[in-house]
Every structure is written in structure tokens, then in C-alpha cells.
N, C-alpha and C positions, 0 to 999 in steps of 0.2 A: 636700571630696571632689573630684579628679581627676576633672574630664569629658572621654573620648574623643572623638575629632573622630569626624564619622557617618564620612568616608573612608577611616577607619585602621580602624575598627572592620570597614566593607564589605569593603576587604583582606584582612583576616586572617579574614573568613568564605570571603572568595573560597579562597585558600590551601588554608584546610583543606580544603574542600571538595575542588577540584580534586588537592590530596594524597593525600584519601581514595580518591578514581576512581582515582587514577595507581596507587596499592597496589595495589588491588582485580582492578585488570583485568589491572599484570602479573605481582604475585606470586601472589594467592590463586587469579588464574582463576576470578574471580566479579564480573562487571561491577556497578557501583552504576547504570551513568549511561550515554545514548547520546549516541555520536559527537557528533553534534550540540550537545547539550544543553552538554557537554564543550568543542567550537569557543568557544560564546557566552559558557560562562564564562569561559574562557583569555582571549578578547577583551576583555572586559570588564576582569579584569585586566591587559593590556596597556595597554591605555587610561590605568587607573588612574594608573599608576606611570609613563605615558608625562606625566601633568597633574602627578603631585606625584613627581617623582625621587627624592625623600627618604626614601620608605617601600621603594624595591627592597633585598632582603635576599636576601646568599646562597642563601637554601633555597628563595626563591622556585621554584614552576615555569615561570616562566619564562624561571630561568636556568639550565637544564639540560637535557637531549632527552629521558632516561627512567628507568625506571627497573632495575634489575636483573634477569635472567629465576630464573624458579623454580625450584628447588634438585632438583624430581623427576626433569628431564633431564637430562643432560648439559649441559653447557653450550659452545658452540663457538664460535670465531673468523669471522668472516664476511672469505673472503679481498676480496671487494671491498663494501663499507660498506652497508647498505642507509639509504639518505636517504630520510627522509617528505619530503613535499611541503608547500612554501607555499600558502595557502589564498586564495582571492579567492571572494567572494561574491555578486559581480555583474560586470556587464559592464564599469563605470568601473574598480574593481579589478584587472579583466583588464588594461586599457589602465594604468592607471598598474604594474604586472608590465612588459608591453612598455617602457614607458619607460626603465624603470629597467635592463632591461638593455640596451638600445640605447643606455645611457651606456655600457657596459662594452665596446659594438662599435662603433662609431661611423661604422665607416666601412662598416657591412655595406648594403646597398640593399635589395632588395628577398628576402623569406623566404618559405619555405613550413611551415604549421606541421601534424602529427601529431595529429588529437583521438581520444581512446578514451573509451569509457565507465568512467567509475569503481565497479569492482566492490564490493559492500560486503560485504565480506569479510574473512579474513586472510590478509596478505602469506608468500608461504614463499619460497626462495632453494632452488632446485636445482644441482644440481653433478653433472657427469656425467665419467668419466675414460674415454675412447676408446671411448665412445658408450654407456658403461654406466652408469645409474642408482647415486650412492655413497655421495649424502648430500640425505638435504632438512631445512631449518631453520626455524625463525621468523624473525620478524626479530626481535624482543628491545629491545634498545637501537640496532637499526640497527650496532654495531661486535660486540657480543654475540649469540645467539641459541642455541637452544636442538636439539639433534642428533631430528629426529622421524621418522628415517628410514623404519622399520617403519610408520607411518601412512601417510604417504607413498604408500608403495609399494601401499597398499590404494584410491586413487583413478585409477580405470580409466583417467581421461583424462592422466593424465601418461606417458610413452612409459618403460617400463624400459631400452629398446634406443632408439637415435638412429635414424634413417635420416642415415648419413652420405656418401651416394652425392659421391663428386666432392670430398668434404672428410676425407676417411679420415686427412690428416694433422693433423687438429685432438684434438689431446691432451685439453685439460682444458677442459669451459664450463661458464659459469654461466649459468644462468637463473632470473627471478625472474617471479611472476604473482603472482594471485589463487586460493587455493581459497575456495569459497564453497559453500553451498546452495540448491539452486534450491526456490523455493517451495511446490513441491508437495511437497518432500522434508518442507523444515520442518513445513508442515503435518501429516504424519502423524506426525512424533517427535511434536511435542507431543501430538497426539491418543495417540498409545500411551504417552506421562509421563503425564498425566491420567490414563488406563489405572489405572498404577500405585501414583497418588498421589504421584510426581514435580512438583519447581516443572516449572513451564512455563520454557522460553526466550523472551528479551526478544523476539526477533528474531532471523534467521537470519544476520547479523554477530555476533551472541555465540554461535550454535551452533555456526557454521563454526569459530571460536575455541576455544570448549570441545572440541569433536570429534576438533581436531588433538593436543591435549594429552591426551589418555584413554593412560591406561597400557594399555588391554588393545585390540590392535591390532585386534582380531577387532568389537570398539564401533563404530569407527570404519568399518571396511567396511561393518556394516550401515547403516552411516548416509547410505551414498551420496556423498559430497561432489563436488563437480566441480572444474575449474580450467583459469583461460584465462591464457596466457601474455604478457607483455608488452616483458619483456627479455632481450636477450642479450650477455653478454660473453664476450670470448674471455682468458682471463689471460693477459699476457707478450704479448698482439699487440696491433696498433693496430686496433680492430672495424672500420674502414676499409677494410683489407685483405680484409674477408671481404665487408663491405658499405658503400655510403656514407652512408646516411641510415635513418631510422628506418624508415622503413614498409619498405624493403625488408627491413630485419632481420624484420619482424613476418612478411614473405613467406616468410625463409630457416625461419622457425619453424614455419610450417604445414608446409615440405616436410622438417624434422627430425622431424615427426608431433607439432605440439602443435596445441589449441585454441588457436585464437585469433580472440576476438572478435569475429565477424562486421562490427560495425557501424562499426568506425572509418574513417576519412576522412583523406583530403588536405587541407588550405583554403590560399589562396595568400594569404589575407591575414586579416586580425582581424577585420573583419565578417563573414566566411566561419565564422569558429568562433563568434561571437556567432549566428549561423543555426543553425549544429549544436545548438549550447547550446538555443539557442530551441524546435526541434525537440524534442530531447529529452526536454523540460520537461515536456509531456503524454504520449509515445508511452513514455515508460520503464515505465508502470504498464502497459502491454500486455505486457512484458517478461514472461519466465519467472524470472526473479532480481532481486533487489534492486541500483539503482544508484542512489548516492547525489552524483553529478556528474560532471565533466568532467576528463579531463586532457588537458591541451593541453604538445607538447612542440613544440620545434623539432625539424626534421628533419633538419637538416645535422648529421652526428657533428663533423663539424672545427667546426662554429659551436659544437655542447656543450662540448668540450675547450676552447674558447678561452675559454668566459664560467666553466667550472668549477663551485664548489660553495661556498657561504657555511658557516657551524661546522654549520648545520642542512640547507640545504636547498641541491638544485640549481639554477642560478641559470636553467636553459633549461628548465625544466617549473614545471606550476603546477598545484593540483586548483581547476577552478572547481566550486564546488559549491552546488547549489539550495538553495534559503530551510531553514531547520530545518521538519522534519518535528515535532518535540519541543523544548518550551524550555522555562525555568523561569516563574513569576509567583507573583506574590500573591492569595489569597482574599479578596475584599473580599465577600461575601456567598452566603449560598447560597438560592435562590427554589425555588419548584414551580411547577411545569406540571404541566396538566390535557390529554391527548390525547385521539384522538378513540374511542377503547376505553375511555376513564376511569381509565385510570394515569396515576399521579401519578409524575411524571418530578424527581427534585430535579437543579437547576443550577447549576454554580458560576458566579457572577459573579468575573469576575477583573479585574486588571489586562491592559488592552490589550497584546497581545503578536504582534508579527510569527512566522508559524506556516504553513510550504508557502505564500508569498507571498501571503498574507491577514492582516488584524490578525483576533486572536479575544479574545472579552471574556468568553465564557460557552463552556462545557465540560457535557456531560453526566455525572450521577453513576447514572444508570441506576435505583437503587433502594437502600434501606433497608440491604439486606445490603451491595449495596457500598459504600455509605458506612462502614459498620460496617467492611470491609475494609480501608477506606482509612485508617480512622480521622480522616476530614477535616473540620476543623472554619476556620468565618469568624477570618480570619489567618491561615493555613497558605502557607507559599511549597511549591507544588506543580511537578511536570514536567504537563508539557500534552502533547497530541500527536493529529495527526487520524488516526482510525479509518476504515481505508480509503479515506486521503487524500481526503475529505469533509468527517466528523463528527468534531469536536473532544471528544477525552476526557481527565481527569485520570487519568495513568497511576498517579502515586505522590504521597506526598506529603513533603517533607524534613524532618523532624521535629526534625531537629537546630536549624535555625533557628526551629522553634515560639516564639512572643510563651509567656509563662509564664502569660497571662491568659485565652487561650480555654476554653469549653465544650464537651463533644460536642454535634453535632448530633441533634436527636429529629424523625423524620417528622412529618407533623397529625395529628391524627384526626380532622381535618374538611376537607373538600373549602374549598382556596382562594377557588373561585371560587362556588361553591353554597352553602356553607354544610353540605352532609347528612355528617353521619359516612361514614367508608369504610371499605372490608372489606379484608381480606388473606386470601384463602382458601386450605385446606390445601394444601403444596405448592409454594405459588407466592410466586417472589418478590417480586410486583407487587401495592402498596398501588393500589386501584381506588376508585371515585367510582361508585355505581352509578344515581346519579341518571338517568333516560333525558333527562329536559327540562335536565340542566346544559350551560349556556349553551357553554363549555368542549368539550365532548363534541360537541354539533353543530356547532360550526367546526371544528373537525379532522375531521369525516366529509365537510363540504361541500370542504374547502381536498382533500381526499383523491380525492371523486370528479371534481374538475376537475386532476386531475394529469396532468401529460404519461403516463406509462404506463397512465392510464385515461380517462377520458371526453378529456380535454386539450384545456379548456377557455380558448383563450389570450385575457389580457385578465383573468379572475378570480384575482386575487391574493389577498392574505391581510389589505393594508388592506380591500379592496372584500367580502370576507366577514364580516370585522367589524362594521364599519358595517352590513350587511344583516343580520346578527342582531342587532346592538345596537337598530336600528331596528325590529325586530320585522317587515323584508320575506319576511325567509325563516325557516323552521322545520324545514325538512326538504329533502332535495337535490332534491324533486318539485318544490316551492316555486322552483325555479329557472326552471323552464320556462313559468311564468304571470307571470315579471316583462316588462313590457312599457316602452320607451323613455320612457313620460312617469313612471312610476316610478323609474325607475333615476336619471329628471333630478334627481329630487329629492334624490337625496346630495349629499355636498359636492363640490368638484371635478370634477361629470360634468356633461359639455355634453351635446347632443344628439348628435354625429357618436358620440361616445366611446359613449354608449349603445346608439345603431343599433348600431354594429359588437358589442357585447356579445352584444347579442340576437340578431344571426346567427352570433356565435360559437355559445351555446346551440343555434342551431335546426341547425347546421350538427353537434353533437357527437350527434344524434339518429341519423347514419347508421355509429356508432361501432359492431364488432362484438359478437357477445354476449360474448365471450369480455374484451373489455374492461369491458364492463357490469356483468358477475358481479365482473371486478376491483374495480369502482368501487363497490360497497355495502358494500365496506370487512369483511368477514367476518374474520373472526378468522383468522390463521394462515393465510391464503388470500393465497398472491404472484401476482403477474401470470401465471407460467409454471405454477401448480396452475392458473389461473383460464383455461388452453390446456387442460392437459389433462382438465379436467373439461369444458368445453365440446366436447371431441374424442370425447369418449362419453356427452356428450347435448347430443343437439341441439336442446334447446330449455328453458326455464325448467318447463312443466311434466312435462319426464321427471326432471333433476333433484330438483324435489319429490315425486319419488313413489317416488326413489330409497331402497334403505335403506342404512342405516349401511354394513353389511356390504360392498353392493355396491363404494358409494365408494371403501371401503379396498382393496377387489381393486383399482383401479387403478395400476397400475404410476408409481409418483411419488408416489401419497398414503398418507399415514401414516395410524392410526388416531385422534393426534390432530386431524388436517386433517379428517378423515373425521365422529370426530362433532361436530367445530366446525361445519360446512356442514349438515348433518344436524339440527341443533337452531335453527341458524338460521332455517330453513325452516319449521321449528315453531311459529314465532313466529306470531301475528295482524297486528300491527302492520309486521310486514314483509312480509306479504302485501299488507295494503293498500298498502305503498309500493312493491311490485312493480306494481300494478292500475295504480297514479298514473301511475306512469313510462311505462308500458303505452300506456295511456290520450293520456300525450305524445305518443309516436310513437317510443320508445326500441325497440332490438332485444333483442327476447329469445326470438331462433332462431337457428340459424348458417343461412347462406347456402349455397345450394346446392353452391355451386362449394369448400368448406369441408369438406364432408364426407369422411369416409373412403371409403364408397360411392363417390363421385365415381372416376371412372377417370380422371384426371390426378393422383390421388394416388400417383405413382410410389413412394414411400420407404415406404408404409406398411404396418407391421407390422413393421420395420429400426430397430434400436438403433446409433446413433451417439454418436462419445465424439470430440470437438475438441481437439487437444494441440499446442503449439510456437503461431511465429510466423511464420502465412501470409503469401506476398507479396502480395495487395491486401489480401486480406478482413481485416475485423477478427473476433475470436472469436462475438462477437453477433449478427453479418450472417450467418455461417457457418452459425448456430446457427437463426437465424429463415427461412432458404430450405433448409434441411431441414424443420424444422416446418411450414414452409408446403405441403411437399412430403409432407406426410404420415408425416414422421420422427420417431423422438424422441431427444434431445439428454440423455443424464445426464453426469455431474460423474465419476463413474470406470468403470474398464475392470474386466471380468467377462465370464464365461460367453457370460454375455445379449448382449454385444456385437456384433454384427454388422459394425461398419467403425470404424475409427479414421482421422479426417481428421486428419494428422500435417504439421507447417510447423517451421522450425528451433527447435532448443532442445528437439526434445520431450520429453526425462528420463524420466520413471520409467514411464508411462504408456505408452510406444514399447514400452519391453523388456518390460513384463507383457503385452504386445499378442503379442507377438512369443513370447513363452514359451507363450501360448495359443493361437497357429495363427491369430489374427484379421485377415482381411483390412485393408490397409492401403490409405487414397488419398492421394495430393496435393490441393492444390485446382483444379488442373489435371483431373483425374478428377474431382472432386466436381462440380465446371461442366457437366464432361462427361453425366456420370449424369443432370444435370437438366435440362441443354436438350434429350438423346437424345427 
């Protein structure tokens, strides 16, 4: 029997693979695979065939740019090319990009380079004939693309008419951007596809994609898209003529009446754009829209013309683009966890995999049903990807490469760590542990009430709770407050300094508000911001317990499941007494005078506010919590109820329903104002 080498074999899974994406996304307009995921395979094969020359084959994709656009539009000519961009994925990347074409100029000295944010989106090509809107396209193959004119014309922010003041003589341009979806957009299609019983969209790069491609034009306006422009050319003229460098083209753009990107920069030199990069790295997730990197161009047009364009890519631009948000690995096992509610949590142990500039090993499978969803069984090569750029989760699993030998997976019926059978009660998806004494359960309520948004307790970590249960120091989060220094010496690794300072962290979390307090006893369905607004109408631990169900839910923010979550808790005996305990410590369980509504420097209160865009200092949070503090409340969307919309750039959908309802509008300039008056 013929044995395949393992690297011939890897090839021709890479292949197919990356073959099957390349169809998918631009004939069928039904993506399999993200951008990302997509990069690391391509690399991967690059690699391959860069170590064994012997196996590159015509059909490779690597030896071609794309594939053919779909046969539902028209199909059009792209009078000037659209080129994807070379990819660098770090900053030595970047620099060795610079090298390579500082061979090609040699004698250039000193440059300034163009950085924009890379929109994650799709690319379209405008074409305007004496300042009148005539054609917009995809890009397609970059030389192909597809006539989507009528769509087009349905996104508010592309101009129908040019403002061509002072340039009246410019016949024909092209312009190229981004449409995209701003997040809050996404957010609600899928919520109205679920609606429907519609899949969901992967992401708002596959929606903005599908969106453009909808045959019925009328789809697509409801859908809102946006788009910020990037390029301009002029045909038959040297773009020179009109401007010399990039960023003032980007200038000539705004006063043609396009968007364009707020955020991009000048840098005079490569560490100047390693800074922006660096920047951007955290501050993009504040973003109203998805950006998945950097593009850095030069800004001299005569430097572009002179370095030109390689078969694929131009040789004066580059996408630096952040670590994969999503990537592929292997399933080397799947575990359970015990938390501190007594759901059992299954995990995928993976193979180590670089994922938003972290290795991850373990992914959450959430529960029973979704594993069943996934069909994911130990040996599966899966996509990863972190869930709200935190929490690493298996999005999919690639079934194509399944080993022939696996099992499905079956949940326990008995708690891992306790040993007691577990329930799954009507309704719900979540297999529980109802033991109250599983070991399990009370280290995640103690690791819970010493969390930064609750008691935050620094110095208590998740080794140092261990060990105190394991040890049998502590049993309950009361149990914390009567550990004393010559106790705590007694663990491994704890000196004496290390313990003092513990123990006035403790004594120091006792002047913590109620409102953190009620967060920290860990209630079911109770987040930090219920655990405001229920402290905001009762002030103290015994009005809440004498609270009824009813009242709770009148609360404006709490649901009737919140309502008799907290409601029955209180019911409880044994949470009484753990109330006395804590009591007893010297924990707060009253708000503070100056806290109250009554209080007359409560200016904001009984005022509904709704935070939208990106303010110039404040971040959304900060915004969020000196209204609250002010006696405000902060919801998630715009209604009736609304009383002010704190509006910063980018505000999208949120502005114009504000705006359709008569609701007062601030800056954060006025928001300041209204709170130091």
C-alpha cells in the first residue's frame, strides 16, 4: 500500500479547504470561513509549498487572485483594477514591507506614510460621470466585478451628486471605500432573522457582503449600510494634478461630500505607524463598527507610480492586520466545569493556538444543547474565536476533516467534582449540580464576591481560594472576614507581609457600597447595573427583603425573571444568616446618604439617558456611571422614555430615531455642563 507523506496530504486538505471558502464566498454568497481563519490558512499554505516546491500546482490558490463574480448581476469591467492588499501581521512584517520597497526606490530619503483604519467590510468602486452617481460595483476579481448600482444608491452616505465647486472640469472619477455595517445595525438584523427563524449572520463583514448582493433594492435600504471612502482616481489624468499626496486626496473627498474616516493619520516615519497600530489595538473595540487592521500607504502619488503594482498587490500599501480574532485547531479533549450557580460548563481543551494576541487552549461549549449544535466531538479540527474579544468560544466545527473514529459527546449525570447527580430543569438549558456544600460551587461564589465589579478584593485570586477551600479555612464568603494573618501563614507560599496586606485588603472591601454588596452574593441573573438599580429604590437590605415580587419587576430595568430570582433568594434561611454574618463583619447593607434619590444633588433624577457614538474624552462607561451617579438612568436603546441622547461621532441609528422623536440631544460638552451646573 502507497503511504502519503503527512505534507502532501496537509496540502491537499489546505487546498480544498481554502477552495471551498473561495467558491462559497464569491459565487454562492454564502461565506463558510472568516477573513481571518481564511489569512492563516492561505499562510499556511504559502509556507508549505515555499519548504517543498514540488507539490505547487496550477490550481493551487495561490496561484491565482479569485475567483469569478456571480452570474445574478451583471457583470462589469473595472476601468482601473481594484488590487487587494499585501498582508503583514506584525510590526517586523511591516518593516521587512518597508525594505522591500526601499529596494525598488533606493534613492528616496526620508517619507511620510498614510495610516487608515481597515474597515471590515466590502470593498465597492464608485464611478461618477460630471459629478453624477452611474455605476457602483464590487470588486469581484479585482479586474471583474459585479454592476450593484441600485443598492448603492440606497446608502445615505455615498453622495448622488459630487460637490464639484472649483473642479467642474473633471469629467469622469472613480472612487473606491468601504460599505460596511455599524454594529448596532448588525445587531438588530439578526435579532429580527431570529425573529423570523432566519440563520443568523456570521458577522457584520458577511452582512455588509450579503446586503450589497440582495436583488430586491428595497432589502438593502432597510438595512442601513454605511461607507467611508478611501480612494480617488481621476481617469486620463495624472491624480497629481488634482492633488499630490494621499491624505490631501482623502481631504479633496470630504469636500466632494464623502465620509471619510475620521480617525486616520499622518506618521513621518515606521515607528509613528507602529504607535497608531499599537493604539488602535484596544481603542478599536470602542469603535461603533468593526476594524480588523491597519492600512499604511505612502503618501507621495509620484512615490506610488514609481514603485507600481506586483500581479496581486500594490507595492506602496500594506493591511497590517491584528492577531486572528478566529482560527482553526484541534480538539484534544472536552472537560467540565462546576461554577459557582452549579452549572456545569463543558470545555474544549484544544491545541494551543495564537487567537487576538493570546495563545488559547480551552474554549467554552456553553452546554449540552450546544454541543449537540455543534456536533463536537474529542478530535474535531474546529474555528475558535473570542466572544466579545475576552471569552474564547468554538464557533464551528470542520467536519470535513473529522478522524473516522470519534464519538459523540454525552454530558454526566453526576457532578465532576461532588459526586451528587444533576438536574436539568424544564426549560432550561443548563445541566446544574445542586449540591449547596459542592466544593465547586463555593469557589466560584468566593472567586465572584472578591471580583473587581464587586467587593474587589485585590490580592484574592483563584490559586489563594483554592487552597482555602481545599484546606477547609473558608466555607462561605463570611468565612473570609475571620481569617486572621497567622492563618493565612499557613498556606503555601504566604509570608507574613503577603498576609497582612490580605487581611486589610478584606477589612479595607468592608467600606464597599451596598450596591456592590448585593452584587457580590452572587444572585442569579443579578449584574452589577440591576445590583444599582435595585439599590436605587431600596435603601437598605431590609426594604428589599420585604420587597414583593411584584414591586421588584415595576422597576424600570428589571424583568420578571430578575424580579423573582431576588425575590426567592431572600426566601432562603441560610441567606439570611449569611446576610447577619456579613452584617455582623461590618459589610454595608444601606446606601449612603449622599446616594440617595432624596438627596438634592441628585440632579439627573427621574431622566432617561441613552449614550450613542464616540465621545472625545469620555469613554461609554465613564459617561454611563456619572450619570448614574448623578441620579440618572443609562438604557441600551432610544424610546419614548428617553429623555437626552448623549450623541459623539459615529452615532448611526440611534441619532436619527432620536431625532425622528423630538429627543433632546447633548454633546459631552453639555453632559459636563448639566453636571457641574
Amino acid at each position: 500500500m502507497i503511504q502519503i507523506q503527512p505534507e502532501v496530504k496537509r496540502v491537499e486538505e489546505l487546498r480544498q479547504l481554502l477552495q471551498q471558502a473561495s467558491y462559497a464566498y464569491y459565487v454562492l454568497d454564502a461565506p463558510i470561513m472568516e477573513d481571518a481563519v481564511y489569512d492563516q490558512l492561505y499562510r499556511e499554505l504559502q509556507q508549505m509549498e515555499t519548504q517543498y516546491p514540488e507539490l505547487i500546482a496550477p490550481d493551487s490558490p495561490t496561484q491565482r487572485v479569485g475567483e469569478r463574480p456571480a452570474t445574478q448581476f451583471t457583470s462589469v469591467r473595472h476601468n482601473i483594477p481594484l488590487y487587494s492588499l499585501e498582508n503583514a501581521f506584525n510590526v517586523d512584517e511591516l518593516r521587512v514591507w518597508e525594505q522591500r520597497w526601499r529596494r525598488q526606490a533606493p534613492t528616496v530619503a526620508s517619507v511620510e506614510y498614510v495610516c487608515e483604519l481597515k474597515i471590515d467590510g466590502s470593498a465597492i468602486a464608485l464611478t461618477y460621470q460630471n459629478g453624477i452617481l452611474v455605476r457602483g460595483a464590487t470588486r469581484g476579481d479585482g479586474v471583474m466585478g459585479e454592476d450593484i448600482t441600485q443598492n448603492v444608491r440606497t446608502i445615505r452616505s455615498i453622495p448622488l451628486r459630487l460637490n464639484l465647486a472649483g473642479l467642474e472640469n473633471l469629467e469622469k472619477i472613480e472612487v473606491r471605500g468601504e460599505a460596511f455595517l455599524p454594529l448596532e445595525v448588525f445587531k438588530q438584523i439578526n435579532e429580527e432573522r431570529q425573529k423570523a427563524g432566519e440563520q443568523l449572520f456570521a458577522n457584520p463583514r458577511n452582512a455588509a457582503a450579503g446586503t450589497l448582493r440582495q436583488l430586491d433594492s428595497r432589502i438593502v435600504a432597510r438595512r442601513r449600510l454605511d461607507f467611508f471612502a478611501y480612494t480617488l482616481h481621476i481617469p486620463g489624468m495624472d491624480d497629481a494634478s488634482i492633488s499630490n499626496t494621499q491624505w490631501e486626496a482623502l481631504e479633496l473627498l470630504q469636500k466632494m461630500g464623502f465620509r471619510v474616516n475620521p480617525n486616520h493619520k499622518l506618521c513621518g516615519s515606521l515607528p509613528e505607524v507602529a504607535e497608531y497600530y499599537k493604539y488602535w489595538d484596544t481603542e478599536r473595540l470602542n469603535l461603533p463598527y468593526m476594524t480588523d487592521g491597519v492600512v499604511v500607504k505612502l503618501n507621495l502619488f509620484k512615490l506610488q507610480e514609481q514603485l507600481g503594482f506586483t500581479q496581486k498587490f500594490p507595492r506602496w500599501a500594506v493591511a497590517l492586520k491584528y492577531p486572528a480574532e478566529e482560527a482553526p485547531t484541534r480538539v484534544e479533549n472536552i472537560a467540565v466545569n462546576v461554577g459557582r450557580t452549579g452549572a456545569l460548563t463543558p470545555l474544549a481543551e484544544m491545541r494551543p493556538v495564537q487567537l487576538a494576541g493570546t495563545t488559547v487552549s480551552r474554549a467554552t461549549l456553553h452546554n449540552s444543547d450546544r454541543i449537540a449544535q455543534l456536533d463536537i466531538r474529542i478530535g474535531d479540527t474546529v474555528i475558535v474565536r473570542k466572544a466579545g474579544e475576552i471569552i474564547p468560544e468554538v464557533v464551528r466545527v470542520l467536519q470535513e476533516l473529522r478522524p473516522s473514529d470519534t464519538e459523540p459527546f454525552v454530558m454526566p449525570t453526576h457532578c465532576p467534582v461532588c459526586g451528587q447527580l444533576v438536574v436539568r430543569e424544564s426549560g432550561e438549558a443548563v445541566t446544574r449540580c445542586v449540591n449547596a456544600s459542592c466544593a465547586a460551587i463555593l469557589k466560584g461564589s468566593i472567586e465572584h464576591w472578591v471580583s473587581r465589579d464587586a467587593l474587589d478584593i485585590k490580592g484574592v485570586g483563584e490559586k489563594l481560594v483554592h487552597q482555602l477551600v481545599d484546606k477547609g479555612s473558608v466555607h462561605s464568603v463570611a468565612d473570609l472576614y475571620e481569617l486572621t494573618k497567622e492563618k493565612l501563614c499557613e498556606l503555601e507560599r504566604m509570608g507574613e507581609k503577603s498576609a497582612q496586606k490580605l487581611v486589610d485588603a478584606i477589612a479595607q472591601s468592608k467600606n464597599q457600597p451596598w450596591s456592590r454588596v448585593l452584587y457580590g452574593l452572587g444572585i442569579r441573573h443579578v449584574g452589577s447595573v440591576n445590583a444599582q438599580l435595585l439599590t436605587q429604590k431600596y435603601f437598605t437590605v431590609e426594604q428589599l427583603t420585604a420587597a414583593k415580587q411584584s414591586d421588584i419587576e415595576g422597576i424600570y430595568g428589571i424583568g420578571a425573571e430578575i424580579a423573582q430570582s431576588v425575590y426567592q433568594w431572600f426566601r432562603i434561611d441560610a441567606n439570611q444568616t449569611l446576610i447577619e454574618r456579613l452584617r455582623v463583619a461590618g459589610l454595608q447593607f444601606a446606601a449612603a446618604e449622599e446616594t440617595t434619590i432624596s438627596d438634592g444633588n441628585q440632579k439627573l433624577a427621574g431622566k432617561t439617558f441613552v449614550v450613542t457614538g464616540t465621545l472625545p474624552t469620555l469613554k461609554r462607561d465613564e459617561a454611563k456611571a456619572l450619570i448614574q451617579k448623578a441620579g440618572g438612568k443609562v438604557t441600551d436603546s432610544v424610546s419614548k422614555k428617553t429623555d437626552y441622547l448623549v450623541v459623539g461621532e459615529d452615532a448611526g441609528s440611534k441619532l436619527e430615531k432620536a431625532q425622528a422623536l423630538g429627543i433632546i440631544q447633548l454633546n459631552e460638552a453639555q453632559l459636563l455642563e448639566i453636571l457641574e451646573s
